[in-house]
Backbone atoms as SQL, in Angstrom:
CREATE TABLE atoms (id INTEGER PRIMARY KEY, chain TEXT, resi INTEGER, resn TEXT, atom TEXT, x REAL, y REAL, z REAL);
INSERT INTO atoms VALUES
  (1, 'A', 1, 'UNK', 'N', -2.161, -5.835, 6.976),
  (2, 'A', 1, 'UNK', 'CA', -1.396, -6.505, 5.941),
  (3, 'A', 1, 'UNK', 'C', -0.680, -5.438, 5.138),
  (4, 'A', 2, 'UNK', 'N', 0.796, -5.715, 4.917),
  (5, 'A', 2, 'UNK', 'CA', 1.377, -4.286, 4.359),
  (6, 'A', 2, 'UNK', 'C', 1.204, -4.643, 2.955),
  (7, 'A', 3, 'UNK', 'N', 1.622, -3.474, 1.756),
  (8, 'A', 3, 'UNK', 'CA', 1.266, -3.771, 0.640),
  (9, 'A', 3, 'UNK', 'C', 1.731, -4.669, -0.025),
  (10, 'A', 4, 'UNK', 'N', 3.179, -5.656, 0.438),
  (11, 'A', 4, 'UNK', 'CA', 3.818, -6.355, 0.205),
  (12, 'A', 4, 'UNK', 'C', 3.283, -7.227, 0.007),
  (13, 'A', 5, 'UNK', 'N', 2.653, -8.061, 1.315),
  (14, 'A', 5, 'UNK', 'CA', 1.596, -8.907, 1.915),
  (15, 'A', 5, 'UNK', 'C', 0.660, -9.096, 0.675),
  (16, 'A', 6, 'UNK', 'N', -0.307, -8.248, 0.041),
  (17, 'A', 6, 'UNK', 'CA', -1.187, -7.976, -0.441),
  (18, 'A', 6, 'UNK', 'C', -0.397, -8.376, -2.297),
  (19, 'A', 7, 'UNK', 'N', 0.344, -7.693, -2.595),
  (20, 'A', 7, 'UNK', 'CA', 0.985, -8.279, -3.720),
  (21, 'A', 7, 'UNK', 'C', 0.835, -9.968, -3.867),
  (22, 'A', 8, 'UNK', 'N', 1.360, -10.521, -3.049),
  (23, 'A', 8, 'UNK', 'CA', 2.087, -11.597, -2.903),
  (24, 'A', 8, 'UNK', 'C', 0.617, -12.162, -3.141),
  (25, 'A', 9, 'UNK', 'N', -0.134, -12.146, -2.066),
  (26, 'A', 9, 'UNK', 'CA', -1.663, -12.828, -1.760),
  (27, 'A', 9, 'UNK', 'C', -2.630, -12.602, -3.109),
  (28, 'A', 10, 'UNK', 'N', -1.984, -11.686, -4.139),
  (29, 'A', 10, 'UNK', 'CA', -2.938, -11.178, -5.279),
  (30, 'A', 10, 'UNK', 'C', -1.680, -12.033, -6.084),
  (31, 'A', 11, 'UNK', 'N', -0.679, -12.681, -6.596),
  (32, 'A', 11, 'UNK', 'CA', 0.287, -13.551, -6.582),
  (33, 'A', 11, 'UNK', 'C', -0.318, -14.953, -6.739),
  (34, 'A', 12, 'UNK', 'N', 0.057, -15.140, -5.449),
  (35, 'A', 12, 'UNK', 'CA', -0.704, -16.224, -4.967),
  (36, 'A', 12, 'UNK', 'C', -2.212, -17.062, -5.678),
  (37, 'A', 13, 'UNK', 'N', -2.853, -16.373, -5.775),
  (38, 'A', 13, 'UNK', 'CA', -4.397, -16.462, -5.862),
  (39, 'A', 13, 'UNK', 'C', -4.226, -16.501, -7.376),
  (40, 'A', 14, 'UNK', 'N', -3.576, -15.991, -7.621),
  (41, 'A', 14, 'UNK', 'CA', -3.363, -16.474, -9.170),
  (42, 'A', 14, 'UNK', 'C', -2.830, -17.086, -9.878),
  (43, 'A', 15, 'UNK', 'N', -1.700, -17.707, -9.184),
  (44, 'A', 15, 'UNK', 'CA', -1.397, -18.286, -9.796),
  (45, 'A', 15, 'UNK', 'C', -1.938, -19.961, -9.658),
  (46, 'A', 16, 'UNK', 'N', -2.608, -19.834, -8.267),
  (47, 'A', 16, 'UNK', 'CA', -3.637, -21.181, -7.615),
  (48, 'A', 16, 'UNK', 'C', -4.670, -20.939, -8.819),
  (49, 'A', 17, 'UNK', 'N', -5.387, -19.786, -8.948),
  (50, 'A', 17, 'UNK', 'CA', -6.412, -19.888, -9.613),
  (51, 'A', 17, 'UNK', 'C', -5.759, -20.854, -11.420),
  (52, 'A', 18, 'UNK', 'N', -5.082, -20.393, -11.624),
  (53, 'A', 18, 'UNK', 'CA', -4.091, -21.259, -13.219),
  (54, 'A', 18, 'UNK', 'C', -4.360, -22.800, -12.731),
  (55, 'A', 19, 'UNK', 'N', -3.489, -23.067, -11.721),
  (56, 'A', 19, 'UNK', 'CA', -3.523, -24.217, -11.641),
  (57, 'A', 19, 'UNK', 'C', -4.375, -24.989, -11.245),
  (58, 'A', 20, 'UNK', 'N', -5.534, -24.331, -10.823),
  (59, 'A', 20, 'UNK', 'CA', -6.363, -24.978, -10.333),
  (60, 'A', 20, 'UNK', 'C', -7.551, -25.406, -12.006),
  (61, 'A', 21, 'UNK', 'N', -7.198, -24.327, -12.696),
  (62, 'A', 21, 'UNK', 'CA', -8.287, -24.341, -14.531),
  (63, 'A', 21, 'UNK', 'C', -7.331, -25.165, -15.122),
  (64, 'A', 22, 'UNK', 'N', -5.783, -25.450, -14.713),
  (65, 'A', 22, 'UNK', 'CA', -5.102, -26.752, -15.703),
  (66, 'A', 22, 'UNK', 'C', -5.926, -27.905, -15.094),
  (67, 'A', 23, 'UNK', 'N', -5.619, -28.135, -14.178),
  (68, 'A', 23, 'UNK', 'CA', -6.005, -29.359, -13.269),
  (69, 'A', 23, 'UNK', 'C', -7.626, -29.690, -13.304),
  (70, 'A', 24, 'UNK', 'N', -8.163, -28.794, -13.476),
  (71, 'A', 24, 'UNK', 'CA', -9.856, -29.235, -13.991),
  (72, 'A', 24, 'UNK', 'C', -10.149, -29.251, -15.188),
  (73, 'A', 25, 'UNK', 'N', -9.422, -28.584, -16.159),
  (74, 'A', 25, 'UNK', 'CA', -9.715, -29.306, -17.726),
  (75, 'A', 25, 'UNK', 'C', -8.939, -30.585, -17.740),
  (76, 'A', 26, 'UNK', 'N', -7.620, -30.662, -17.164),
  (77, 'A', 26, 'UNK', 'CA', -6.935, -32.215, -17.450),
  (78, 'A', 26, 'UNK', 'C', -7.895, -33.097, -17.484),
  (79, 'A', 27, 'UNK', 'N', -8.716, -32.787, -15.796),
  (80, 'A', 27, 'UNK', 'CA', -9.771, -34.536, -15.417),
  (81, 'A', 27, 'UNK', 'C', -10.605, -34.080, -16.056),
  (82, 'A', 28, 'UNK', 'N', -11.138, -33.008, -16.711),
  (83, 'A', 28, 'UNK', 'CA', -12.419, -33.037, -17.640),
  (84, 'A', 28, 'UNK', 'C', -12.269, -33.791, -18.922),
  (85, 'A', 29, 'UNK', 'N', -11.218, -33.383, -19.353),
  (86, 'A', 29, 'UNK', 'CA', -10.484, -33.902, -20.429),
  (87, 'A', 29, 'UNK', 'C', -10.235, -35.311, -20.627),
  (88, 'A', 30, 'UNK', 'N', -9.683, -36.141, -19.421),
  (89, 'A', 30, 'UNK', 'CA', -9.572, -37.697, -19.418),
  (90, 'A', 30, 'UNK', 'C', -10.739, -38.423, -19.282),
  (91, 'A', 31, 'UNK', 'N', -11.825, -37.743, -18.934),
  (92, 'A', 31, 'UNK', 'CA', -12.802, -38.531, -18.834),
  (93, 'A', 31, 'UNK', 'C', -13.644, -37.933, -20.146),
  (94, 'A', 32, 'UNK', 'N', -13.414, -37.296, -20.653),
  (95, 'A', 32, 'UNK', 'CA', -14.186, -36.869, -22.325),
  (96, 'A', 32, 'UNK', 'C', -14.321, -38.217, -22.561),
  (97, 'A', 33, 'UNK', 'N', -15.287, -38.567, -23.810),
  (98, 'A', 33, 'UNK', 'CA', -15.995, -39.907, -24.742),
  (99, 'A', 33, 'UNK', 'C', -14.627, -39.170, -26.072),
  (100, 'A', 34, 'UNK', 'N', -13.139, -39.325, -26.304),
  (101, 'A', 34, 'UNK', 'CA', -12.859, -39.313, -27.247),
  (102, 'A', 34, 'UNK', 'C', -11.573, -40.412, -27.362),
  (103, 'A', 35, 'UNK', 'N', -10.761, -40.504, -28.291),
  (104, 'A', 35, 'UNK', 'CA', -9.340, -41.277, -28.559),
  (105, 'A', 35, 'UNK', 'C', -8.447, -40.790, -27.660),
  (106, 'A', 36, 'UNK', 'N', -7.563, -41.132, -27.140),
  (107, 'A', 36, 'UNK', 'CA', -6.490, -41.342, -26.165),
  (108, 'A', 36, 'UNK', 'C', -5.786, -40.153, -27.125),
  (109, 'A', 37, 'UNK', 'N', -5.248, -40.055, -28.548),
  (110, 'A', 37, 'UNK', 'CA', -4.371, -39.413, -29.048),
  (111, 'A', 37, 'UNK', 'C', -5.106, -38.015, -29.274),
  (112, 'A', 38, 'UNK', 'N', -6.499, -37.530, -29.300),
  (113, 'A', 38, 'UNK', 'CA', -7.373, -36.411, -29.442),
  (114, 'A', 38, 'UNK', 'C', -7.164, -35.284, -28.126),
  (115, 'A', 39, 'UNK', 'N', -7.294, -36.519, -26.829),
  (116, 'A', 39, 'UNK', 'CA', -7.717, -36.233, -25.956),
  (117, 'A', 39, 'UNK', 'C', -6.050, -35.397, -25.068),
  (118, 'A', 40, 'UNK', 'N', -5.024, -36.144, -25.655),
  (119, 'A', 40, 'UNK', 'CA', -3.682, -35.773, -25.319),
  (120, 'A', 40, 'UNK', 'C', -3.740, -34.482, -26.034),
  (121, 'A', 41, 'UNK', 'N', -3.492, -34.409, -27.379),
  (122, 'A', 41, 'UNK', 'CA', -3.510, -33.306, -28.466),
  (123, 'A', 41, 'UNK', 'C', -4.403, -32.099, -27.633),
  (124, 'A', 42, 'UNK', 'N', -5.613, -32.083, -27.374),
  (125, 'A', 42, 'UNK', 'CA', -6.196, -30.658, -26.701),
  (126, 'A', 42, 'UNK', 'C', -5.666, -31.026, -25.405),
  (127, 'A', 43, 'UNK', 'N', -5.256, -31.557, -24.599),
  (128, 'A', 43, 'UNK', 'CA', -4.327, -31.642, -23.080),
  (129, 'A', 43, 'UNK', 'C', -3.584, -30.377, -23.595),
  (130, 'A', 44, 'UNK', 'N', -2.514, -31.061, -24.392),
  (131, 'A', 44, 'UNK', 'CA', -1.244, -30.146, -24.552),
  (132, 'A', 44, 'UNK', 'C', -1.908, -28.782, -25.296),
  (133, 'A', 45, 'UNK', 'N', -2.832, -27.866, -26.377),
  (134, 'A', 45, 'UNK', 'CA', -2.843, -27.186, -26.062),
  (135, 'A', 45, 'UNK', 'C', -3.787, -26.411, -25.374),
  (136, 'A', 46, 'UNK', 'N', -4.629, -27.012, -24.698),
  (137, 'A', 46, 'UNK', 'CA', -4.864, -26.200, -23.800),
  (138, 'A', 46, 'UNK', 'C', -4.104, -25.705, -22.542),
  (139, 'A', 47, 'UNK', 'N', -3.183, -26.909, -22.342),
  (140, 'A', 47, 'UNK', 'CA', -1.798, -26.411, -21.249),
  (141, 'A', 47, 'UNK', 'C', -1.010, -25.130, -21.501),
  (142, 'A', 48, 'UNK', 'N', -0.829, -25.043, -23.304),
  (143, 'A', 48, 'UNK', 'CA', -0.258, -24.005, -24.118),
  (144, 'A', 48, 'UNK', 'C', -0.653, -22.585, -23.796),
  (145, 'A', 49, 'UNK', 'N', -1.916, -22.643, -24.010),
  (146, 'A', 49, 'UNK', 'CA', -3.044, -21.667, -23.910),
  (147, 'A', 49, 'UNK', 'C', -2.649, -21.322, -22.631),
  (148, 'A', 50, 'UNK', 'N', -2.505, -21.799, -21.945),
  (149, 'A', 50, 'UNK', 'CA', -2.675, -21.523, -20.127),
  (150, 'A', 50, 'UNK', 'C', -1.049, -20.694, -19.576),
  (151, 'A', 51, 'UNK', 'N', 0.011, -21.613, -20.512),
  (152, 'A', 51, 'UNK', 'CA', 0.885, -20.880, -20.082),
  (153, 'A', 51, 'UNK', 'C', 1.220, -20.027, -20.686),
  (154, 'A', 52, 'UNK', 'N', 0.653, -19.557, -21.940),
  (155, 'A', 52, 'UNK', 'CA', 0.435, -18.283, -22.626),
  (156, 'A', 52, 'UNK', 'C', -0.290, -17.500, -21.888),
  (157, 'A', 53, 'UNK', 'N', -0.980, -17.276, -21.456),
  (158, 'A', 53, 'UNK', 'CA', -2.242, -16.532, -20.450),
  (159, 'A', 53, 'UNK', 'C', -1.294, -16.245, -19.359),
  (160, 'A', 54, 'UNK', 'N', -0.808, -17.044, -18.673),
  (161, 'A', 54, 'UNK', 'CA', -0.133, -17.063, -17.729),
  (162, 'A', 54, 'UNK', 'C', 1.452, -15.978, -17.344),
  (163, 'A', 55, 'UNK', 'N', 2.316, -16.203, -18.750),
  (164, 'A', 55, 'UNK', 'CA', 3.098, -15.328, -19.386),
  (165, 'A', 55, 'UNK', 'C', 2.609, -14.048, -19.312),
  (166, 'A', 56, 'UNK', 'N', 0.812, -13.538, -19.888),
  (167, 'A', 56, 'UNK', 'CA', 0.353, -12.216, -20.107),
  (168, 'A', 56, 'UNK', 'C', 0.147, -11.747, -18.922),
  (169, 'A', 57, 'UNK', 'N', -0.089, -12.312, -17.899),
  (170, 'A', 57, 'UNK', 'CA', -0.415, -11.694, -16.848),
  (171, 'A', 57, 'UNK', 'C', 0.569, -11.469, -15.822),
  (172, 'A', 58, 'UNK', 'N', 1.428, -12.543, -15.449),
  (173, 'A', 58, 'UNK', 'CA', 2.834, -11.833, -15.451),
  (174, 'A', 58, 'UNK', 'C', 3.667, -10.725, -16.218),
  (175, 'A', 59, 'UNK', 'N', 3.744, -10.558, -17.112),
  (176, 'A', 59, 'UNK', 'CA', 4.023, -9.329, -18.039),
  (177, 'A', 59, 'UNK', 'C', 3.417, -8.141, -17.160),
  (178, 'A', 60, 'UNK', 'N', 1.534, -8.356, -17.378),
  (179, 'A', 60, 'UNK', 'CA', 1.071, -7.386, -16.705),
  (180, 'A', 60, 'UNK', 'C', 1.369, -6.703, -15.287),
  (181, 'A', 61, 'UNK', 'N', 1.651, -7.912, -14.692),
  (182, 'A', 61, 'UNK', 'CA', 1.453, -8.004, -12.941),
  (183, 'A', 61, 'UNK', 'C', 2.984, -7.073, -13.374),
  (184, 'A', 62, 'UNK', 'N', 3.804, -7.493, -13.973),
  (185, 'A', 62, 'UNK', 'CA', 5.088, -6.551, -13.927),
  (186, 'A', 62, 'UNK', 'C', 4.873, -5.216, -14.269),
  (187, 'A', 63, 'UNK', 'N', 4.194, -4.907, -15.791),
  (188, 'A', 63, 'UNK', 'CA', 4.033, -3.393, -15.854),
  (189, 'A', 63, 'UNK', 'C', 3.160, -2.612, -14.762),
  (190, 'A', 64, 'UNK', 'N', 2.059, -3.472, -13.950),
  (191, 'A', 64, 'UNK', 'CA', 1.485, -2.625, -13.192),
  (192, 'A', 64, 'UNK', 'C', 2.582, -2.129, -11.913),
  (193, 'A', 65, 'UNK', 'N', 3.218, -3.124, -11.775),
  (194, 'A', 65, 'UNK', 'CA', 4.547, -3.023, -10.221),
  (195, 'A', 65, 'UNK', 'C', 5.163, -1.996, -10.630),
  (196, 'A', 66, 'UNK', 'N', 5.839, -1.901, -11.905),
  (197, 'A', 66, 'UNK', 'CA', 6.732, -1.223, -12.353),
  (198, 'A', 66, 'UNK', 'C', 5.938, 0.378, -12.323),
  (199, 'A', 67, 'UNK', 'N', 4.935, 0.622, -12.857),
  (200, 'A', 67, 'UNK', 'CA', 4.459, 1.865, -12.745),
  (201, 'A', 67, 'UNK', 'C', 4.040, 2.321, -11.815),
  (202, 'A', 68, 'UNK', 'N', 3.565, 1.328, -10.589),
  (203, 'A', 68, 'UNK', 'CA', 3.212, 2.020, -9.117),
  (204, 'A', 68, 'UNK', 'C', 4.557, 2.330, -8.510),
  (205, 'A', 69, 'UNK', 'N', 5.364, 1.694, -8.941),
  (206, 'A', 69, 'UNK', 'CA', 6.564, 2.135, -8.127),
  (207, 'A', 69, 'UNK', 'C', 7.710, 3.373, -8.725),
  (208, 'A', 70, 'UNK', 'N', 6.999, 3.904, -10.106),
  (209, 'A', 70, 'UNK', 'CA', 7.358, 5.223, -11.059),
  (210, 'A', 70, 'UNK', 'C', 6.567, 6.150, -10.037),
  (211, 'A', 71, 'UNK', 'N', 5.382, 5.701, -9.995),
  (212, 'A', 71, 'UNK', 'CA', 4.445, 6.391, -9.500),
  (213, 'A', 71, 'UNK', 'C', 4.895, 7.256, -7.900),
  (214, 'A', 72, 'UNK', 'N', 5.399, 5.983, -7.111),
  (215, 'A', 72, 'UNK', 'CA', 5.581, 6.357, -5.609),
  (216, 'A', 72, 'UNK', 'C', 6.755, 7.302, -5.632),
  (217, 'A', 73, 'UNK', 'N', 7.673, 6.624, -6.832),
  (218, 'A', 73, 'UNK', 'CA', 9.285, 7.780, -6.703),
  (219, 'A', 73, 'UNK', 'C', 8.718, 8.904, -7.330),
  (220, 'A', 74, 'UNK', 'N', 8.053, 9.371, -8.078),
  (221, 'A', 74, 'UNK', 'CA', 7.385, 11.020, -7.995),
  (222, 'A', 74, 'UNK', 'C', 6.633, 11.400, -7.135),
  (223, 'A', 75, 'UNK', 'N', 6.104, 10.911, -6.137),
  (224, 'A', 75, 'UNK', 'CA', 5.390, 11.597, -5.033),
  (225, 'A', 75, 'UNK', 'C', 6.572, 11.747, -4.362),
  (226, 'A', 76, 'UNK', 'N', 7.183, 10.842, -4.000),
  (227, 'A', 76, 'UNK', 'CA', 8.746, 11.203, -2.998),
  (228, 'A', 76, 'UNK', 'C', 9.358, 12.161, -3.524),
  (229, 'A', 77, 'UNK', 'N', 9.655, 12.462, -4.623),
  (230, 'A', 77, 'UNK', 'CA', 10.606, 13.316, -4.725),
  (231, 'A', 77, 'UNK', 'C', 9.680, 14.415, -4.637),
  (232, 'A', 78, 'UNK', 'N', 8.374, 14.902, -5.300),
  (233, 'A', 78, 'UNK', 'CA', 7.467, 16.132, -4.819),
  (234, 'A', 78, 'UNK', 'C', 7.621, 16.452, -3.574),
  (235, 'A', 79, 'UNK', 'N', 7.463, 15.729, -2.763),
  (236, 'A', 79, 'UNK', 'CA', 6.757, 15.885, -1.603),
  (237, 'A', 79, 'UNK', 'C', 8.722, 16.375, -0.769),
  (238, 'A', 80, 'UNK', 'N', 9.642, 15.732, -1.576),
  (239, 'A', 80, 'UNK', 'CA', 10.474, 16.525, -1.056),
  (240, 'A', 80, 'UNK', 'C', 10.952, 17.627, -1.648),
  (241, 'A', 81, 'UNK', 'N', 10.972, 17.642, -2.898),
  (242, 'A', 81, 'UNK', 'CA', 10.819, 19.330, -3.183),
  (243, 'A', 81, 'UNK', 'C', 10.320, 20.681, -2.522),
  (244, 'A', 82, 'UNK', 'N', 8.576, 19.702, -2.260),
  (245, 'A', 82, 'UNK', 'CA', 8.050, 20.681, -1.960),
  (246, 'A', 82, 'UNK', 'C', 8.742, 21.383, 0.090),
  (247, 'A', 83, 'UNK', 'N', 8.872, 20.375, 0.821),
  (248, 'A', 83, 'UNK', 'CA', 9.633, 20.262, 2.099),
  (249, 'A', 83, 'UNK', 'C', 10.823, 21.282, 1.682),
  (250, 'A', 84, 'UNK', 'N', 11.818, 21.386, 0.750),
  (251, 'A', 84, 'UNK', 'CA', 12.583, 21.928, 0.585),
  (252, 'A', 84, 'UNK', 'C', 11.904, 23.388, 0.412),
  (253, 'A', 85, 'UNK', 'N', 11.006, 23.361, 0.013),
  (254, 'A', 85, 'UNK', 'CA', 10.906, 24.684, -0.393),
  (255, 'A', 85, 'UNK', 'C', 9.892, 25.073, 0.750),
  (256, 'A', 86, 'UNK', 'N', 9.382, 24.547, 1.559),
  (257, 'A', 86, 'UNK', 'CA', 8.961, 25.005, 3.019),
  (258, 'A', 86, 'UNK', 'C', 10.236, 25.728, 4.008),
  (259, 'A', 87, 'UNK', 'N', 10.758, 24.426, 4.209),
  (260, 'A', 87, 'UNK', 'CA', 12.001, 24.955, 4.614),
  (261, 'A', 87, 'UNK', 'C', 12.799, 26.106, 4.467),
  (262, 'A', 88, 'UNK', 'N', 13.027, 26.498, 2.859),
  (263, 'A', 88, 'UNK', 'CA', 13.346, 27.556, 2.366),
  (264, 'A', 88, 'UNK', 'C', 12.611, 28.947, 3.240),
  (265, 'A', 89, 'UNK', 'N', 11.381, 29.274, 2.705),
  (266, 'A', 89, 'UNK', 'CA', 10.494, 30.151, 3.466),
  (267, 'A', 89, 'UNK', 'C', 10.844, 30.033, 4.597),
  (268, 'A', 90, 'UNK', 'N', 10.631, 28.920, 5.728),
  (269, 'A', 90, 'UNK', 'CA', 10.535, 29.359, 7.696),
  (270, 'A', 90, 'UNK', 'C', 11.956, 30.251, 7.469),
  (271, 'A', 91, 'UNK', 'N', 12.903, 29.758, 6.519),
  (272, 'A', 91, 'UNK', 'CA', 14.392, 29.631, 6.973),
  (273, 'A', 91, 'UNK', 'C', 14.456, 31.815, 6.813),
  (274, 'A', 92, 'UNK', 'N', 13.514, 32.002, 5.981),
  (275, 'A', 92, 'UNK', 'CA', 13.619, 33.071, 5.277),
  (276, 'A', 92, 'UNK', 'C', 12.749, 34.151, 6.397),
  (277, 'A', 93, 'UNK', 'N', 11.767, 33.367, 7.105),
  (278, 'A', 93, 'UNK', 'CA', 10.632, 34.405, 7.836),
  (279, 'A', 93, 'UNK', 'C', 11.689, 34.339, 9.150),
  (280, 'A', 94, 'UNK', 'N', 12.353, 33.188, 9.297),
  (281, 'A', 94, 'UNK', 'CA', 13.000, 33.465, 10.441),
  (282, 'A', 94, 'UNK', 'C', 14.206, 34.198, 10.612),
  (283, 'A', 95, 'UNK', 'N', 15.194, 34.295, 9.166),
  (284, 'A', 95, 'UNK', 'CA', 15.946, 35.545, 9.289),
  (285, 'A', 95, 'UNK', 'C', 15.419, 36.762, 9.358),
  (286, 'A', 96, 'UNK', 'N', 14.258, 36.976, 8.788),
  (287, 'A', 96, 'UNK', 'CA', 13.644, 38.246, 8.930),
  (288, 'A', 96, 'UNK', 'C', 13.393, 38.372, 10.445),
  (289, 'A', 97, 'UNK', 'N', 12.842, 37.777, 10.915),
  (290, 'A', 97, 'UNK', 'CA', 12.986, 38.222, 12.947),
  (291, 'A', 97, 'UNK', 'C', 13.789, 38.418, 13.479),
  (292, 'A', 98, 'UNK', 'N', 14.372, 37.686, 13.130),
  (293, 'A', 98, 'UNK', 'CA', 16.291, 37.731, 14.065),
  (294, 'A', 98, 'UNK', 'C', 16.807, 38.968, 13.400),
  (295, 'A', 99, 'UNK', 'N', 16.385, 39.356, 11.835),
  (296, 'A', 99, 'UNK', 'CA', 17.590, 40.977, 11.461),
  (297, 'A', 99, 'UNK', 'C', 15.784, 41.735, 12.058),
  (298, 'A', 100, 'UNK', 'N', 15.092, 41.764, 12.613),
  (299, 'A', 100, 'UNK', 'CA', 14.288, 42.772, 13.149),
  (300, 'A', 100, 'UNK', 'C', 14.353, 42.876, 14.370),
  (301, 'A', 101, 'UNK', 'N', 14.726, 41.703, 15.096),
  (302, 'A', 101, 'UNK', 'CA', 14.808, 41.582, 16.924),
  (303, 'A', 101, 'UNK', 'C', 16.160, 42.482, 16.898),
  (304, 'A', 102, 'UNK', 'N', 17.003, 42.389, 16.155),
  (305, 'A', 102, 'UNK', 'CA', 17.865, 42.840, 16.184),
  (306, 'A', 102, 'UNK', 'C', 18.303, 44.569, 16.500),
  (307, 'A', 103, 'UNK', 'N', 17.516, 44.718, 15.006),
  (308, 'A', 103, 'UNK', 'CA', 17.339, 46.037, 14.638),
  (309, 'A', 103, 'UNK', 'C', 16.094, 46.608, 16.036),
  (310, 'A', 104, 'UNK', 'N', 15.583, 46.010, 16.335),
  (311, 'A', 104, 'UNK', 'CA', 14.788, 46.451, 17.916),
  (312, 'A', 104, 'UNK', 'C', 15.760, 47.049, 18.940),
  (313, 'A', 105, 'UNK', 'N', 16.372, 45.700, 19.123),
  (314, 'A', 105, 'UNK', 'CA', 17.360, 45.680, 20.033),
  (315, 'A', 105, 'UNK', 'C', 18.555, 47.466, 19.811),
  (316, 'A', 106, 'UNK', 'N', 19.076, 47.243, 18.722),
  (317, 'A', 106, 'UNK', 'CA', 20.216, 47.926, 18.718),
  (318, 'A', 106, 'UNK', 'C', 18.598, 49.513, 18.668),
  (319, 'A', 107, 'UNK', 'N', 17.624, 49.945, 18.401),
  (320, 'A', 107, 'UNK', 'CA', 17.373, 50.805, 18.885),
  (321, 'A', 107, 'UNK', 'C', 16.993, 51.439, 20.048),
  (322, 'A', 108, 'UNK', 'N', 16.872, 50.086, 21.211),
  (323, 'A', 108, 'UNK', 'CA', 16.155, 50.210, 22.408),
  (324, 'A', 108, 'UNK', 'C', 17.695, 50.758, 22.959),
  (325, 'A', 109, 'UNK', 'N', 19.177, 50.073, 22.617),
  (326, 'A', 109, 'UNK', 'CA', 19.991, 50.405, 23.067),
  (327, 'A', 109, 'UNK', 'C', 20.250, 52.086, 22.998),
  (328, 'A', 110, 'UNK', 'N', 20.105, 52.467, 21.730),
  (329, 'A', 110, 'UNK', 'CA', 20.383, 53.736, 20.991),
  (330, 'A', 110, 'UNK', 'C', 19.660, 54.517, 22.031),
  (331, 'A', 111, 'UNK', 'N', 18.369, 54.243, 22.207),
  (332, 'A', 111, 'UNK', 'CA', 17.846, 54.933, 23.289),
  (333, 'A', 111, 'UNK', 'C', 18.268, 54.791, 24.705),
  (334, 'A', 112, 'UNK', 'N', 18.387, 54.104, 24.921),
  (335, 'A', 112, 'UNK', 'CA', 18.592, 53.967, 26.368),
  (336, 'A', 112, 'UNK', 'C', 20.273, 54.615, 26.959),
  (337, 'A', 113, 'UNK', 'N', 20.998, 54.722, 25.562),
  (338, 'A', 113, 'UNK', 'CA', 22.501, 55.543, 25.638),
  (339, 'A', 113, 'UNK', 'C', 21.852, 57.100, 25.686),
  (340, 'A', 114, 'UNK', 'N', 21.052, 57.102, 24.967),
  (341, 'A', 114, 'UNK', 'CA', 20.342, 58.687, 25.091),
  (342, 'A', 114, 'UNK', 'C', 20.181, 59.084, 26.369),
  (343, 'A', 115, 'UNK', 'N', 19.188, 58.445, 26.920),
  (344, 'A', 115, 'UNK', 'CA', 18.924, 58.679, 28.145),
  (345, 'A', 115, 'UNK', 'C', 19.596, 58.911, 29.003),
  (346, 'A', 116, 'UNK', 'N', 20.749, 57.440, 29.172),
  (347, 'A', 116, 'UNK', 'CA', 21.708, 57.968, 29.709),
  (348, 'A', 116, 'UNK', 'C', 22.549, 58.938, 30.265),
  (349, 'A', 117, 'UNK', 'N', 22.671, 59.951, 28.606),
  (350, 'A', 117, 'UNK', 'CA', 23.540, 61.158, 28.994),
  (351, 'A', 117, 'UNK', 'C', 22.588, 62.376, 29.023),
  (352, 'A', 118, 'UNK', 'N', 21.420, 62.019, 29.121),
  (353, 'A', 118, 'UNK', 'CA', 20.991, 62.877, 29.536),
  (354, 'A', 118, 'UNK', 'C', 20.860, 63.135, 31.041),
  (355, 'A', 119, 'UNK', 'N', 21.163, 62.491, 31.734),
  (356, 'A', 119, 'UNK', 'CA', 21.004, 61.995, 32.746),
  (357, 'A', 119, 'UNK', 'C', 22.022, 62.373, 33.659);
């Protein structure tokens, strides 16, 4: 399940879980021993209550999204910094071989012109 998946399903579950605590105080509520106008009056706010609650945790569910995903764009960009600066180094050990193969080279030649005329 990708993390997407998993959002959604933590989503989901909550917002079933809301509706499922409106929907069981409602019938708790209609079948209470009180007045029709009592029994409406705590309906509505406990509905209040719920979509206040409901509001907070959305809020939340947003600041937590919002900061895992602050979170992931600083590892990305580290992690490419740091790549850059790998890169940098091979780029650096490997000019150093190539100006030393080099400098090999042009002495094996130097010698081998020696020889040459000695020859």
């Amino acid at each position: 399940m990708s993390y997407w998946d998993e959002e959604n399903a933590v989503g989901v579950s909550c917002i079933s879980f809301i509706v499922g605590s409106v929907l069981g105080a409602s019938i708790a509520i209609l079948y209470a021993p009180q007045s029709g106008e009592v029994t409406r009056q705590e309906m509505r706010e406990k509905t209040e209550r719920t979509i206040i609650k409901a509001h907070r945790l959305e809020d939340e569910l947003k600041d937590t999204i919002s900061q895992l995903i602050g979170n992931v764009k600083l590892k990305v960009n580290q992690l490419i910094e740091d790549g850059k600066e790998i890169a940098e180094d091979k780029k650096e050990e490997i000019l150093a071989a190539i100006d030393a193969g080099k400098k090999a080279l042009e002495k094996e030649r130097t010698k081998l012109e020696k020889d040459k005329q000695a020859v």
